[in-house]
Every structure is written in structure tokens, then in C-alpha cells.
Chimera marker file (.cmm) of the C-alpha trace (Angstrom):
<marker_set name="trace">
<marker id="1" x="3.604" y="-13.535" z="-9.327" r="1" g="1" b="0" radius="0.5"/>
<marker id="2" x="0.943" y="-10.815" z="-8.616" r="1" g="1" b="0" radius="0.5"/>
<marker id="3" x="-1.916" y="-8.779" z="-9.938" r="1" g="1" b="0" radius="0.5"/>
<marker id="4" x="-2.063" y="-5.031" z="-10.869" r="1" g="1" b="0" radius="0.5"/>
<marker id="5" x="-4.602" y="-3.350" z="-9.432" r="1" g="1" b="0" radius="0.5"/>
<marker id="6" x="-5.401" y="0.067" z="-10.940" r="1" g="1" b="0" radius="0.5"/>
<marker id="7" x="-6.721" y="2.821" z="-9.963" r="1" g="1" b="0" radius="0.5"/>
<marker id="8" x="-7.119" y="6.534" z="-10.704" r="1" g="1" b="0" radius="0.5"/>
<marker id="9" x="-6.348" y="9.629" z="-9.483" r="1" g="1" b="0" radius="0.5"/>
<marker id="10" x="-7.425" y="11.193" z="-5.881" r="1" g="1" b="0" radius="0.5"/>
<marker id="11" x="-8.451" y="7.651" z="-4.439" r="1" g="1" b="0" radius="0.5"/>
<marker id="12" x="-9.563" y="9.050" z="-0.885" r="1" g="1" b="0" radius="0.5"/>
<marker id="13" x="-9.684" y="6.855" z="2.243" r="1" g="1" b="0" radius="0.5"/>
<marker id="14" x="-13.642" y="7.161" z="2.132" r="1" g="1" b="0" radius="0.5"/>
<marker id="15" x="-13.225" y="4.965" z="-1.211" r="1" g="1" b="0" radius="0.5"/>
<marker id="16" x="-10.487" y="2.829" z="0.260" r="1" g="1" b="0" radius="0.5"/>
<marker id="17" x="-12.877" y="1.502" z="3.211" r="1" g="1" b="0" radius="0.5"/>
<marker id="18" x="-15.935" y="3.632" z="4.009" r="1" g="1" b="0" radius="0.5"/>
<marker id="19" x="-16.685" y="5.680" z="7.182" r="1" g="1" b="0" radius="0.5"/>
<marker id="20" x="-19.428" y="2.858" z="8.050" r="1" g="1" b="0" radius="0.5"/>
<marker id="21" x="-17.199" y="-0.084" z="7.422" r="1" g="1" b="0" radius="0.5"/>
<marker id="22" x="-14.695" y="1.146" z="10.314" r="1" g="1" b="0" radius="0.5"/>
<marker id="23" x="-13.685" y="-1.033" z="12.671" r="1" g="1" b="0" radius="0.5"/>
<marker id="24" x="-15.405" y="1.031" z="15.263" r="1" g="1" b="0" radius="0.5"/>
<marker id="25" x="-18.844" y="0.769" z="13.768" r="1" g="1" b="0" radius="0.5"/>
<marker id="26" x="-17.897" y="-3.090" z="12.965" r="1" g="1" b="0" radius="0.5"/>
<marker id="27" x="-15.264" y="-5.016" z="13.715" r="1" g="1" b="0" radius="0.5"/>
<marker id="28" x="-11.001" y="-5.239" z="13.454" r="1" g="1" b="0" radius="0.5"/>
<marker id="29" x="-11.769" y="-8.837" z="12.418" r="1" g="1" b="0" radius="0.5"/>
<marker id="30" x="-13.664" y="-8.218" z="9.386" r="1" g="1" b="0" radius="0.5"/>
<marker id="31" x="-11.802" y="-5.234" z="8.152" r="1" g="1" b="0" radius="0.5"/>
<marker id="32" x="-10.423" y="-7.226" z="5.173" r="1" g="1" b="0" radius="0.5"/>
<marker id="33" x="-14.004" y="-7.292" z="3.621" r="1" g="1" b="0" radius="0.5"/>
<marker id="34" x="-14.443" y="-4.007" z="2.921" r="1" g="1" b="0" radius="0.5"/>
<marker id="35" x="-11.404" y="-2.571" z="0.869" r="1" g="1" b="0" radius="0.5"/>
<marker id="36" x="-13.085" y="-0.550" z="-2.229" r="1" g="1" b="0" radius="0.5"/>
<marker id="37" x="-16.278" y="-2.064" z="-1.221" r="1" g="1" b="0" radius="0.5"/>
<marker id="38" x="-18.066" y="0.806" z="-3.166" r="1" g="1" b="0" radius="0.5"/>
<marker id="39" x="-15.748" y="1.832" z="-5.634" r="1" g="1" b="0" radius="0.5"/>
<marker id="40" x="-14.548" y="-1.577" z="-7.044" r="1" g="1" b="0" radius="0.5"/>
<marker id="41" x="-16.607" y="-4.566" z="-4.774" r="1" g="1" b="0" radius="0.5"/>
<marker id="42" x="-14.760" y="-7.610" z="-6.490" r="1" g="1" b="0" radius="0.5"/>
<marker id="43" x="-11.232" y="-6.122" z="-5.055" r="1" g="1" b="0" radius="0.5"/>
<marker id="44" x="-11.960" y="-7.132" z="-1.456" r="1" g="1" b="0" radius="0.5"/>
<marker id="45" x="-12.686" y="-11.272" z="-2.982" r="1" g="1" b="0" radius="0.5"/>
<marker id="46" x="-10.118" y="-10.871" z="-5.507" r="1" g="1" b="0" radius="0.5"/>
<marker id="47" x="-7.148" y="-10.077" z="-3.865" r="1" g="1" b="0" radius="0.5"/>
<marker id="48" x="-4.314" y="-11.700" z="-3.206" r="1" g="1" b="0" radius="0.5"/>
<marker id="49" x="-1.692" y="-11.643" z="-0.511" r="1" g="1" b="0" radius="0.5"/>
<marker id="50" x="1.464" y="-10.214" z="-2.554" r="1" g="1" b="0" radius="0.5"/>
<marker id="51" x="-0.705" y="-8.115" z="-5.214" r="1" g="1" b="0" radius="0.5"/>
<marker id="52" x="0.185" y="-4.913" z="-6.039" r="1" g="1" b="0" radius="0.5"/>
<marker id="53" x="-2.325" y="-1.362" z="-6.550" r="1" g="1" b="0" radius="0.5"/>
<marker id="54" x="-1.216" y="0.924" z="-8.951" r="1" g="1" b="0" radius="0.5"/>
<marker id="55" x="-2.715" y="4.308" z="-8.478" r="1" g="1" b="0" radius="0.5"/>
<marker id="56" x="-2.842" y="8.109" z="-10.301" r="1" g="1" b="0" radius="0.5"/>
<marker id="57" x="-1.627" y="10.726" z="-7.762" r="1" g="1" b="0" radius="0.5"/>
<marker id="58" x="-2.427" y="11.963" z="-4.528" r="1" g="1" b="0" radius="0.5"/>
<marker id="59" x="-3.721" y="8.456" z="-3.345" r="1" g="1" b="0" radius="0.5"/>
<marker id="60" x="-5.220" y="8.034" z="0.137" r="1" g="1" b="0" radius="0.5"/>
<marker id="61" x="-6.190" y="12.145" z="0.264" r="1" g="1" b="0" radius="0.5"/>
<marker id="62" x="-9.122" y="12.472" z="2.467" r="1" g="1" b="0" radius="0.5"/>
<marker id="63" x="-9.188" y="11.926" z="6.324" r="1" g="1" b="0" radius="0.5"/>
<marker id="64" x="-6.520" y="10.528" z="8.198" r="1" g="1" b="0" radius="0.5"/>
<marker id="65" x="-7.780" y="7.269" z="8.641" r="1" g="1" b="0" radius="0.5"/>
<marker id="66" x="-5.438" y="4.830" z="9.789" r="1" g="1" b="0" radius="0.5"/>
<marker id="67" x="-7.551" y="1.915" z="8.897" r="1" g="1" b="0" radius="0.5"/>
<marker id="68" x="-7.622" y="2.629" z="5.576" r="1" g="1" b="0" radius="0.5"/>
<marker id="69" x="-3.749" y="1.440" z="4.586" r="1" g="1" b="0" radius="0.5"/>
<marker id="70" x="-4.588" y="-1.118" z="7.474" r="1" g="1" b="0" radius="0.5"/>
<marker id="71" x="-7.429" y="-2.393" z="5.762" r="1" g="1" b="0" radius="0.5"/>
<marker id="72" x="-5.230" y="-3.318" z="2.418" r="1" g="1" b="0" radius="0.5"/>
<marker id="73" x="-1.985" y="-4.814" z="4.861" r="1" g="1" b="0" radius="0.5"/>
<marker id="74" x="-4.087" y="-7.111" z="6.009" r="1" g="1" b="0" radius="0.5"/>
<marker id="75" x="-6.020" y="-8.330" z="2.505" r="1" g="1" b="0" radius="0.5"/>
<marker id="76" x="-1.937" y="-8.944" z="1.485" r="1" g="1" b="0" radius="0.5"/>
<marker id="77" x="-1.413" y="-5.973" z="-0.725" r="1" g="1" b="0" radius="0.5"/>
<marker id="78" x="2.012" y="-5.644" z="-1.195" r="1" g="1" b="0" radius="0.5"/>
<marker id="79" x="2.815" y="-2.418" z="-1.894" r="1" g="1" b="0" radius="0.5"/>
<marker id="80" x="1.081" y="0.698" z="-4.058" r="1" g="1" b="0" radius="0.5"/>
<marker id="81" x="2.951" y="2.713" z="-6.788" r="1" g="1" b="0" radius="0.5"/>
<marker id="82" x="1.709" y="6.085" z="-7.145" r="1" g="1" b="0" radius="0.5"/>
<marker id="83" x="3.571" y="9.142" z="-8.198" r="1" g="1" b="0" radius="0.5"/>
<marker id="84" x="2.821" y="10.944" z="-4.948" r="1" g="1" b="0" radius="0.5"/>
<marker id="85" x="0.202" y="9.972" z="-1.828" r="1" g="1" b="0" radius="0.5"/>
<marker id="86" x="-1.719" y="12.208" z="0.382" r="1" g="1" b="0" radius="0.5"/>
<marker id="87" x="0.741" y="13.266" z="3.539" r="1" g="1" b="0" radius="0.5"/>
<marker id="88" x="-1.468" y="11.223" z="6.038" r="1" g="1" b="0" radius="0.5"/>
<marker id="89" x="-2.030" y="8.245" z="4.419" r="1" g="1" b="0" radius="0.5"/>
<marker id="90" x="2.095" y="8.031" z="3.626" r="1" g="1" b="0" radius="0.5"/>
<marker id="91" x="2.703" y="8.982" z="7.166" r="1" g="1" b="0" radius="0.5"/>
<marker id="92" x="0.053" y="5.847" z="8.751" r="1" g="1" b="0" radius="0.5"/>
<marker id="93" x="0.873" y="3.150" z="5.458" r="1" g="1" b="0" radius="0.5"/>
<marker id="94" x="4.731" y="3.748" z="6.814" r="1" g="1" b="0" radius="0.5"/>
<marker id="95" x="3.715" y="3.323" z="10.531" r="1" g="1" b="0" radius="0.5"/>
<marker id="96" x="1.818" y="-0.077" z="9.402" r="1" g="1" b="0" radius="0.5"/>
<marker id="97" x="4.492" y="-1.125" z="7.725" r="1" g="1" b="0" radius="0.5"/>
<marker id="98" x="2.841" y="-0.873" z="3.986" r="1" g="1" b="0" radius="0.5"/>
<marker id="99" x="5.883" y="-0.318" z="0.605" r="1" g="1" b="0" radius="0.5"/>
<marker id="100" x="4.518" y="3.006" z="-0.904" r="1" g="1" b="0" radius="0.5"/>
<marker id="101" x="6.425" y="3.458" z="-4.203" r="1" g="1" b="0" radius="0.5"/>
<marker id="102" x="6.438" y="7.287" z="-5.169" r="1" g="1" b="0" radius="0.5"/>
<marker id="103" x="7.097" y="6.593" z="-9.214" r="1" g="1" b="0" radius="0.5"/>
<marker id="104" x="4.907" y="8.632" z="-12.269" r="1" g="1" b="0" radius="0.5"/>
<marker id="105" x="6.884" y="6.279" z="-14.363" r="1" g="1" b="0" radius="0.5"/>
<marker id="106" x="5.757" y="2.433" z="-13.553" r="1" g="1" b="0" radius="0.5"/>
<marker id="107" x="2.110" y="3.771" z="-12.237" r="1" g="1" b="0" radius="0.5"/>
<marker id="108" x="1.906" y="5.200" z="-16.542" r="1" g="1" b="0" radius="0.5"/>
<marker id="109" x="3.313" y="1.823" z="-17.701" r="1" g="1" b="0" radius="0.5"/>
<marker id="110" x="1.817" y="-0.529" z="-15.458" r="1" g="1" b="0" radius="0.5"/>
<marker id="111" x="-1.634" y="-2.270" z="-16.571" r="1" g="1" b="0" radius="0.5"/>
<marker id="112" x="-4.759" y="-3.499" z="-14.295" r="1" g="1" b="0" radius="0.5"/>
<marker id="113" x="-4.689" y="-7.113" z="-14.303" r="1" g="1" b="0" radius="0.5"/>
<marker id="114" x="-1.134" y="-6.987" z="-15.166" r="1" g="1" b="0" radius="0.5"/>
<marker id="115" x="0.988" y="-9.497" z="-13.716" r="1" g="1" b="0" radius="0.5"/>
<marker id="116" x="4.174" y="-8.514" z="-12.162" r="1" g="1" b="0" radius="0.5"/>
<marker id="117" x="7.199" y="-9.429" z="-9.903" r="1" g="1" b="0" radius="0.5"/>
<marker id="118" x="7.877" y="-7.164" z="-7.062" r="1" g="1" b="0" radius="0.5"/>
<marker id="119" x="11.020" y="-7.150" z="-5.736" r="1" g="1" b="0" radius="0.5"/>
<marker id="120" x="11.432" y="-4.525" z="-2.991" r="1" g="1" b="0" radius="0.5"/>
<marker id="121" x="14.518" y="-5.323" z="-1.817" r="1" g="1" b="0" radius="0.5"/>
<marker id="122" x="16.723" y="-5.603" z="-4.956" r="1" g="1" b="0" radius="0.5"/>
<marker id="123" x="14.582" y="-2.640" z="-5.760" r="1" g="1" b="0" radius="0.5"/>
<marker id="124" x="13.046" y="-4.328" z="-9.240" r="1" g="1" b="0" radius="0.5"/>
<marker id="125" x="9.807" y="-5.321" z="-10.783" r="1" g="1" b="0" radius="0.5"/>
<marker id="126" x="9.285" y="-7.791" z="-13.573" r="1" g="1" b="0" radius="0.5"/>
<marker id="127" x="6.558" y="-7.779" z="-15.665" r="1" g="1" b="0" radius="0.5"/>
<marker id="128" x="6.178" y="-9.896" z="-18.867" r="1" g="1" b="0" radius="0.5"/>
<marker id="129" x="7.572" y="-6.571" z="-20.998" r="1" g="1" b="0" radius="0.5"/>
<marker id="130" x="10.647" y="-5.782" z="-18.957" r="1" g="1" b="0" radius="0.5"/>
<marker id="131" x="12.318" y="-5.270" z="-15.751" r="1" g="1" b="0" radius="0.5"/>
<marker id="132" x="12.126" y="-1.858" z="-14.329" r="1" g="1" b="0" radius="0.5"/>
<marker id="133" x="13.704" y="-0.053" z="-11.561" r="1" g="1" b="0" radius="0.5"/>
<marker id="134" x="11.802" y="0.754" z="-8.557" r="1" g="1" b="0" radius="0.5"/>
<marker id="135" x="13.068" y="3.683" z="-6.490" r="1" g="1" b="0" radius="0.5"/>
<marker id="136" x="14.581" y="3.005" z="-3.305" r="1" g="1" b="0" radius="0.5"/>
<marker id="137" x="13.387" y="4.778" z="-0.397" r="1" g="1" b="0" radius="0.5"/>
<marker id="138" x="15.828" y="5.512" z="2.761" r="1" g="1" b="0" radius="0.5"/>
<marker id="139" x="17.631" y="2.888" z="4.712" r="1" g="1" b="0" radius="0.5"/>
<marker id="140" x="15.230" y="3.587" z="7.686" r="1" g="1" b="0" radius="0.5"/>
<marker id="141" x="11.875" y="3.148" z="5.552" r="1" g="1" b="0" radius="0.5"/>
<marker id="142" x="13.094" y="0.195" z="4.124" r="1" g="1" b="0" radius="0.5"/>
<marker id="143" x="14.175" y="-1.336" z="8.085" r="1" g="1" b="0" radius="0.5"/>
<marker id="144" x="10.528" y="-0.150" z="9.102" r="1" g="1" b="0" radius="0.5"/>
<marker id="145" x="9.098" y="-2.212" z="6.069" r="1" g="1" b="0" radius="0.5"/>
<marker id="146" x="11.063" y="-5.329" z="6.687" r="1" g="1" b="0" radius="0.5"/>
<marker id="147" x="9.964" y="-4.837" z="10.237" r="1" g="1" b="0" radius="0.5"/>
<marker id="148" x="6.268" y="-5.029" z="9.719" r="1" g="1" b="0" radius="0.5"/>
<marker id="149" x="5.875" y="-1.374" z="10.821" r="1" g="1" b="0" radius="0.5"/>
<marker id="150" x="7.242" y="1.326" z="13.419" r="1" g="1" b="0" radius="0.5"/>
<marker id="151" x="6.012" y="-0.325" z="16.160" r="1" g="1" b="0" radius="0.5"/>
<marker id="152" x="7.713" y="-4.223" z="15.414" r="1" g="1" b="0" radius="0.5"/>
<marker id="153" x="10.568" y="-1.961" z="14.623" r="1" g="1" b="0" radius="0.5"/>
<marker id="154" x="10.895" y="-0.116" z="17.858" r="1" g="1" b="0" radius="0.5"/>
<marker id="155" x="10.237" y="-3.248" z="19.956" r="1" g="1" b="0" radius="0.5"/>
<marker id="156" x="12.870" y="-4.845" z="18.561" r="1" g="1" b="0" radius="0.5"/>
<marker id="157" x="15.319" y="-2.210" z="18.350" r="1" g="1" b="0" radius="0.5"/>
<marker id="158" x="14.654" y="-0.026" z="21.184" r="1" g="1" b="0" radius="0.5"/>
<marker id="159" x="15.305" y="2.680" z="19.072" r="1" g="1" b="0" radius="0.5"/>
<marker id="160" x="14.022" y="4.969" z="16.382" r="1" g="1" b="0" radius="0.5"/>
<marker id="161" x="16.032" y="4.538" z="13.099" r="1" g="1" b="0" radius="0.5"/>
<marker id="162" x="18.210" y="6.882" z="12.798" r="1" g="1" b="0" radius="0.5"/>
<marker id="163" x="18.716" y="7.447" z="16.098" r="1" g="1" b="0" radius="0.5"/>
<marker id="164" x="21.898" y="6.579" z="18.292" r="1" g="1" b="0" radius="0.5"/>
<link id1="1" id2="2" r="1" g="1" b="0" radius="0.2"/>
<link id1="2" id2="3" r="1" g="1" b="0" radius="0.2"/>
<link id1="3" id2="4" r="1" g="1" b="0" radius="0.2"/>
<link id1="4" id2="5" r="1" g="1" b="0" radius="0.2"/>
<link id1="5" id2="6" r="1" g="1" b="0" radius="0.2"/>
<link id1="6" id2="7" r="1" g="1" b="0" radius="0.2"/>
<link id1="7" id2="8" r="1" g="1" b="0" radius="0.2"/>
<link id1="8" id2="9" r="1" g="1" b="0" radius="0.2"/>
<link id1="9" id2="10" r="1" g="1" b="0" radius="0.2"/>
<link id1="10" id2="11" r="1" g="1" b="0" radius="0.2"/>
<link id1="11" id2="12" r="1" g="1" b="0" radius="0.2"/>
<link id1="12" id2="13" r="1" g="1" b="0" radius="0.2"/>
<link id1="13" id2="14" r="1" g="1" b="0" radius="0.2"/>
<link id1="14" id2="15" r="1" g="1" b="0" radius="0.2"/>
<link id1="15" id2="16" r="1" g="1" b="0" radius="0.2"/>
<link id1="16" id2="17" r="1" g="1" b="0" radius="0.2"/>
<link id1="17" id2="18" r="1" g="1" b="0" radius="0.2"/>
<link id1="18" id2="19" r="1" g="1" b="0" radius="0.2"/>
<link id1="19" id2="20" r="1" g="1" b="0" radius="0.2"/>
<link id1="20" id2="21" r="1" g="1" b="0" radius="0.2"/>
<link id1="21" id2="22" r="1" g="1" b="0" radius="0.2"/>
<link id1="22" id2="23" r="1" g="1" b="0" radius="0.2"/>
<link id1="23" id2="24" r="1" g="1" b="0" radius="0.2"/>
<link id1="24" id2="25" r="1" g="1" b="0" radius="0.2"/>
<link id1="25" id2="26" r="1" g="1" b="0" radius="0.2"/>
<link id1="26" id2="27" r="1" g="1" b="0" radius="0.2"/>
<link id1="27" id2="28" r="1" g="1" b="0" radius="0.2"/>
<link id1="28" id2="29" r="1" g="1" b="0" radius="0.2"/>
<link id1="29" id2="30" r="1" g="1" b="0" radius="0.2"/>
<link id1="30" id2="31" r="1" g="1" b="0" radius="0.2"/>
<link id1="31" id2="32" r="1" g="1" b="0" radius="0.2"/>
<link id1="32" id2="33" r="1" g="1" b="0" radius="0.2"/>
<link id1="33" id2="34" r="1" g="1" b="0" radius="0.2"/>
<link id1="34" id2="35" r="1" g="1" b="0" radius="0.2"/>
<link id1="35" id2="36" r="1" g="1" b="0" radius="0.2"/>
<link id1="36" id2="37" r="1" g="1" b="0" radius="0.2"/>
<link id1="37" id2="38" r="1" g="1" b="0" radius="0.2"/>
<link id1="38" id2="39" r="1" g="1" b="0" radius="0.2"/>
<link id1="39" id2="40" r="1" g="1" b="0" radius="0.2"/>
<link id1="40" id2="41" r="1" g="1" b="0" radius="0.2"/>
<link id1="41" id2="42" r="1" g="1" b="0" radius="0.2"/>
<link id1="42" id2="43" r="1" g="1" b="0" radius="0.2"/>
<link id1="43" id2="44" r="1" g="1" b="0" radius="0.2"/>
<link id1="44" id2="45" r="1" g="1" b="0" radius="0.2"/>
<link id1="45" id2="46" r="1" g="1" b="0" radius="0.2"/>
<link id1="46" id2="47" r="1" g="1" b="0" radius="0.2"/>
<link id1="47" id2="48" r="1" g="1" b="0" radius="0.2"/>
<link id1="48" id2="49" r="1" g="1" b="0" radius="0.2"/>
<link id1="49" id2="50" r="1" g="1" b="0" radius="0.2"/>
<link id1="50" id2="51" r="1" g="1" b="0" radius="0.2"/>
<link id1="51" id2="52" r="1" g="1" b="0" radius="0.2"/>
<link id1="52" id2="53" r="1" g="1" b="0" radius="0.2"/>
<link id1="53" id2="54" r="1" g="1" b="0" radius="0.2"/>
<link id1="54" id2="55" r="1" g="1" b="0" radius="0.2"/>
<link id1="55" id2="56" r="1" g="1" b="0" radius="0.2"/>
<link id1="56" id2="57" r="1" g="1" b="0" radius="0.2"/>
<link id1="57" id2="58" r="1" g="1" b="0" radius="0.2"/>
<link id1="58" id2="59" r="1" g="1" b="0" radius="0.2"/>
<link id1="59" id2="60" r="1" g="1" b="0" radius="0.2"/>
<link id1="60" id2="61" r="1" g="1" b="0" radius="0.2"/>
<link id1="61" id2="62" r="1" g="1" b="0" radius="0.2"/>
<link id1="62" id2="63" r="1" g="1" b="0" radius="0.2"/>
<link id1="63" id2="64" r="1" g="1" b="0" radius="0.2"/>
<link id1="64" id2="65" r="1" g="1" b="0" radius="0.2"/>
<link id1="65" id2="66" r="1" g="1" b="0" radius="0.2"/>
<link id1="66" id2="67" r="1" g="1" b="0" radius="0.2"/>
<link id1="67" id2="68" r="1" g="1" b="0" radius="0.2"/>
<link id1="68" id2="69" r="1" g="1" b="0" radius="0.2"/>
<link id1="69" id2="70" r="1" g="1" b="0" radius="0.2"/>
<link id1="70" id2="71" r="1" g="1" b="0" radius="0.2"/>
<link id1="71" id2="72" r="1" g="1" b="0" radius="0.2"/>
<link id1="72" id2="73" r="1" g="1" b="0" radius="0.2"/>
<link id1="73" id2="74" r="1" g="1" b="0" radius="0.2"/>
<link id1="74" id2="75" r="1" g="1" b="0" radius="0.2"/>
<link id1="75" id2="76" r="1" g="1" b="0" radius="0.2"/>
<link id1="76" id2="77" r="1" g="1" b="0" radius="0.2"/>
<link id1="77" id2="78" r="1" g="1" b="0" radius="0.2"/>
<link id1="78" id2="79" r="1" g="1" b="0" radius="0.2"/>
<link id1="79" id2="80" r="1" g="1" b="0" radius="0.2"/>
<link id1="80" id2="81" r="1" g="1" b="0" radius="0.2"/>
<link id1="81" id2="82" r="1" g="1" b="0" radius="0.2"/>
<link id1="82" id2="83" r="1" g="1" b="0" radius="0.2"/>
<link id1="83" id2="84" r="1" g="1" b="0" radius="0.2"/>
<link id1="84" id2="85" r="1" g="1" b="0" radius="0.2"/>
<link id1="85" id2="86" r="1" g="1" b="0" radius="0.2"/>
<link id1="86" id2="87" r="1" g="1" b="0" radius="0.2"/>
<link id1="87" id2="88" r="1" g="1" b="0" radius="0.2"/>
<link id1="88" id2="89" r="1" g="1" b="0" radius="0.2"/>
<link id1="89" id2="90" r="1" g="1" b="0" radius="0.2"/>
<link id1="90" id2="91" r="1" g="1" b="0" radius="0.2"/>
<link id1="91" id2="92" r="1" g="1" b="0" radius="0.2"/>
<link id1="92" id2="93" r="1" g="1" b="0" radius="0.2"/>
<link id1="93" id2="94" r="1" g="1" b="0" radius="0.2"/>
<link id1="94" id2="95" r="1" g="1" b="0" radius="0.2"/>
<link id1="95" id2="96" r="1" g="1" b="0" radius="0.2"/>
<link id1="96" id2="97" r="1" g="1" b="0" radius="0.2"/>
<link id1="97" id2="98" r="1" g="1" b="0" radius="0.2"/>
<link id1="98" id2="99" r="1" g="1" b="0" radius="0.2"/>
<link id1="99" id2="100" r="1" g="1" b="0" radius="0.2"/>
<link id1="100" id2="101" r="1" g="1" b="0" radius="0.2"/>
<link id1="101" id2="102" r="1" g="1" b="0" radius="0.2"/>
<link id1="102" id2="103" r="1" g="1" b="0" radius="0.2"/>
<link id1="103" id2="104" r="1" g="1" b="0" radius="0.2"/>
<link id1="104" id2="105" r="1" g="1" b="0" radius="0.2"/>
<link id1="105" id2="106" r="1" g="1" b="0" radius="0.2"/>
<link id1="106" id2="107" r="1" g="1" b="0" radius="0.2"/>
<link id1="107" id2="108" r="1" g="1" b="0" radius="0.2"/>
<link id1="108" id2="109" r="1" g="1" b="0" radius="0.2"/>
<link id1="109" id2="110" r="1" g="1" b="0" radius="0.2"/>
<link id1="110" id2="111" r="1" g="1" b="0" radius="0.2"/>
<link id1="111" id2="112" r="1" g="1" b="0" radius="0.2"/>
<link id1="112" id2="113" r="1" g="1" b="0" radius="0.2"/>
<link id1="113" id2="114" r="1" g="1" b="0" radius="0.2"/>
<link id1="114" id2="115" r="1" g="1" b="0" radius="0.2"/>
<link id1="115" id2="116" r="1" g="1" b="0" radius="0.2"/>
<link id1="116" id2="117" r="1" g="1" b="0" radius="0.2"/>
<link id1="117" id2="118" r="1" g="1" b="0" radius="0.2"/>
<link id1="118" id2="119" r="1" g="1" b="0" radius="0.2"/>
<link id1="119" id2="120" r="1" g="1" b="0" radius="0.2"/>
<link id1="120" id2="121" r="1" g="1" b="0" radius="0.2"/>
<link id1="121" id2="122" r="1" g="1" b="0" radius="0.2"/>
<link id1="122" id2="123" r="1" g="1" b="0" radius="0.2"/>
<link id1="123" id2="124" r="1" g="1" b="0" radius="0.2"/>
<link id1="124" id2="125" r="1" g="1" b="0" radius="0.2"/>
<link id1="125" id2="126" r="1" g="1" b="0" radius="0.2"/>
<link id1="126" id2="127" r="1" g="1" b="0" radius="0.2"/>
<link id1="127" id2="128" r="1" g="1" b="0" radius="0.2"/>
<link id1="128" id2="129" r="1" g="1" b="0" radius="0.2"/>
<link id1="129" id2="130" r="1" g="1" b="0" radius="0.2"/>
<link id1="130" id2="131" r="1" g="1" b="0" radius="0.2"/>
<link id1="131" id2="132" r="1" g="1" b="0" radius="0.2"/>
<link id1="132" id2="133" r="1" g="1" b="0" radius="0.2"/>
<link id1="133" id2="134" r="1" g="1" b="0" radius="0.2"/>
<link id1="134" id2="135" r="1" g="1" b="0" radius="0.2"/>
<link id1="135" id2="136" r="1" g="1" b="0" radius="0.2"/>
<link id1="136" id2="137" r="1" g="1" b="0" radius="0.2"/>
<link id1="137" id2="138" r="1" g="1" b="0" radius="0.2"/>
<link id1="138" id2="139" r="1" g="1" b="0" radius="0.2"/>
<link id1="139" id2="140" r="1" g="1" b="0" radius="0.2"/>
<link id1="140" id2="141" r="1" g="1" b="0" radius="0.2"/>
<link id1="141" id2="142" r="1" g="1" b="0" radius="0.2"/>
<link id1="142" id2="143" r="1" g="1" b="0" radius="0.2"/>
<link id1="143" id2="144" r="1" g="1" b="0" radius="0.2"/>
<link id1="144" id2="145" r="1" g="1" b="0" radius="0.2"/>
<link id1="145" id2="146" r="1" g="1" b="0" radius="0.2"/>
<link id1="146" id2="147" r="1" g="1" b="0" radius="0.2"/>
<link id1="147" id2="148" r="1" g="1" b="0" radius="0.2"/>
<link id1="148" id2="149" r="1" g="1" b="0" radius="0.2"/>
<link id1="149" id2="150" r="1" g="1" b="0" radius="0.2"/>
<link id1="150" id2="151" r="1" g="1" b="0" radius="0.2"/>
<link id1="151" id2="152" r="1" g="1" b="0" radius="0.2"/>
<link id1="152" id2="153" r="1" g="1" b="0" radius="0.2"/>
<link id1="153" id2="154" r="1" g="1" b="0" radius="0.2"/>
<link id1="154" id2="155" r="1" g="1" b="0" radius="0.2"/>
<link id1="155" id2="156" r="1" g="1" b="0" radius="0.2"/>
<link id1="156" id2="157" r="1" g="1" b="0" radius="0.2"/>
<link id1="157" id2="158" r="1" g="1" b="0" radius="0.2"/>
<link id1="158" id2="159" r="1" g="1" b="0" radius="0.2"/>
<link id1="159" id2="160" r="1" g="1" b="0" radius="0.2"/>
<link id1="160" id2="161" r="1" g="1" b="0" radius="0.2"/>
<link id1="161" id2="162" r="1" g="1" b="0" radius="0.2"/>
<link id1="162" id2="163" r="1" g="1" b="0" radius="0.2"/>
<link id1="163" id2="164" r="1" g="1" b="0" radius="0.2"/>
</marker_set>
């Protein structure tokens, strides 16, 4: 089982890990210390491998920082349901090889603290109210997911998916 974490609308990557907390100004190996450092300090000792963040729309606007979805794979998130993300942030959580759920519906129902059952690949998630129906993304998203990320998936594959 995991935890619901929940956020709001607009999370930007400067709340998801901080400009100074980069792994330029400190290190790769200590990234997982700093996810919402400012904006909600227990989440980074909290956490745990398989939890879930729930979020309002437009999560990860902001810069394009790449360490900012990297910063949550490695603390164990999951996944994160929001009814849409910033371009950017989609775009580098998808090379990393972190679920993003586009759904208004389960980021309205679900509760922080809540715990849930995510099921990504039979496309389900149980909570103690229900089971709901996550949407499915494309074959290829899903393949990059199960790969651990574009690149895992290219070096095993050779290939883009999609492409012949």
C-alpha cells in the first residue's frame, strides 16, 4: 500500500527541489533530500518508495529542470496524478521513466495521507472507498515506464518505440 501526497495547483520545479539544492551546486548523491524541502520539509523523510503525489493542474510549470522529476524517481515516488503537467516537466518525468497520470477525476477524489493501491499496469487504483480506473497512456509510454526511462529503453531495444 502507499501514501497520497497532495498538493495544489501550479507546483513549479523551484518548489519541487530548489535552484540551490541542484545537483550542480551539491551533489547527484544527495538529491533525494531535498524534494519540497521548502514547501512541505517532512516529504523528503516521509516518503516512501511506491507512494503516490496527487497534484492540482499544471504541475512541474517553471524551468525545465530535469532534476526535478529525477529528484522524486529516486525518493520512490511512484507516479503523480494531475489533470494536466507543465510540457517540460511531462516531456523529462517520461524520459526518466516517472507514471504521470493526466486525470481531474482521481486528483478531486483522492485525499493526502490517503492510502491507495496503484496498479499501473491493469490500469487501477484501490483505495479503501473503491476501485477506480486510471487512464491508460499509449503502448510506447507505458514500454518506456516499464523500462525505467527512454534511455534503458533504447539500450535495450535499439530502437525508438514506434519505430520499425
Amino acid at each position: 500500500m502507499a501514501r497520497v501526497w497532495k498538493f495544489g495547483a501550479d507546483v513549479d520545479t523551484d518548489q519541487i527541489v530548489p535552484g540551490r539544492y541542484a545537483p550542480y551546486m551539491n551533489s547527484e548523491a544527495e538529491l533525494g533530500k531535498y524534494p519540497f524541502i521548502e514547501a512541505r520539509p517532512e516529504f523528503a523523510g516521509q516518503v516512501q518508495r511506491g507512494d503516490v503525489i496527487v497534484a492540482g493542474t499544471n504541475f512541474g510549470c517553471g524551468s525545465s529542470r530535469e532534476y526535478a522529476p529525477q529528484a522524486l524517481k529516486v525518493v520512490g515516488v511512484a507516479a503523480i496524478i494531475a489533470p494536466s503537467f507543465a510540457r517540460i516537466f511531462f516531456r523529462n518525468a517520461l524520459n526518466l521513466g516517472l507514471p504521470l497520470v493526466e486525470s481531474a477525476d482521481l486528483a478531486e477524489i483522492l485525499q493526502d495521507g490517503e492510502t491507495v493501491e496503484l496498479d499501473l499496469v491493469q490500469a487501477q487504483l484501490t483505495t479503501a472507498r473503491g476501485v477506480y480506473t486510471v487512464p491508460k497512456p499509449p503502448e510506447f509510454v507505458q514500454l518506456i515506464w516499464q523500462a525505467g526511462g527512454i534511455v534503458p529503453y533504447f539500450k535495450t531495444h535499439g530502437r525508438f518505440p514506434g519505430q520499425a
